[in-house]
C-alpha positions in Angstrom: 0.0 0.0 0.0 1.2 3.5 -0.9 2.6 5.3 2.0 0.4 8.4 0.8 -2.4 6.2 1.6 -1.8 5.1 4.7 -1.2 8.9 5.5 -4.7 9.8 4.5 -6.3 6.9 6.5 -4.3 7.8 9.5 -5.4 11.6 9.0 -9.1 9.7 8.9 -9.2 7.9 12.3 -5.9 8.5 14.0 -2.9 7.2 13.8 -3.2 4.6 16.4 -7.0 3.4 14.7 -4.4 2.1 11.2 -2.8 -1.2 11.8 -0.2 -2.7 9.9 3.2 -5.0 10.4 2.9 -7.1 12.9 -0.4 -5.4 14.3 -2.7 -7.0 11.7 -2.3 -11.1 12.6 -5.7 -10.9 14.2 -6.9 -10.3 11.0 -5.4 -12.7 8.5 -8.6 -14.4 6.8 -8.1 -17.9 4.6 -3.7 -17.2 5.0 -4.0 -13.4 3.7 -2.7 -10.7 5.8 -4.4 -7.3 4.8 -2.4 -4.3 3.6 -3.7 -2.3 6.9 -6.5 -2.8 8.7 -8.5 0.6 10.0 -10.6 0.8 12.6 -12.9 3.8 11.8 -14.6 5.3 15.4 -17.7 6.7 13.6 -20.1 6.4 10.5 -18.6 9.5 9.0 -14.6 8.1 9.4 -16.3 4.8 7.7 -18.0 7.3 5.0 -14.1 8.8 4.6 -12.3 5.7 4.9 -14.3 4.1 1.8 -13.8 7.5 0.0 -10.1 7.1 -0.1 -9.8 3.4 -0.7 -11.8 4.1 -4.0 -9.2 6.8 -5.3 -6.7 4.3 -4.3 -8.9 1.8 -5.8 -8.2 -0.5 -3.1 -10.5 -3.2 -1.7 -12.5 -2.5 1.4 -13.6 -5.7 3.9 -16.1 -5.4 6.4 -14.7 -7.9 9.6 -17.2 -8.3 12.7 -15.2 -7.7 15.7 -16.9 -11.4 16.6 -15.2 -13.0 14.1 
């Protein structure tokens, strides 16, 4: 992922709310580890969030904290 982009989502929800490294094992699904996983505090950071993975044209995945 483009360090750019990270910047942005980090600017979005804080920089302590984007996970990457070593930080995103809880969320490896099927063997794939994410780029970054964000963890958006309110509907409008989720709004803003999707916003900038489309210009990145990035994938976005819902995961239920249950799961």
């Amino acid at each position: 992922m483009e360090p750019a982009v990270l910047e942005k989502l980090r600017a979005i929800v804080g920089p302590d709310a984007v996970l990457t490294s070593v930080d995103l094992s809880p969320y490896v699904t099927d063997g794939r580890t994410p780029a970054a996983a964000v963890l958006p505090g309110s509907a409008d950071e989720v709004a803003a969030i999707v916003r900038c993975a489309a210009e990145a044209a990035l994938p976005v995945v819902r995961q239920d904290e249950t799961t």
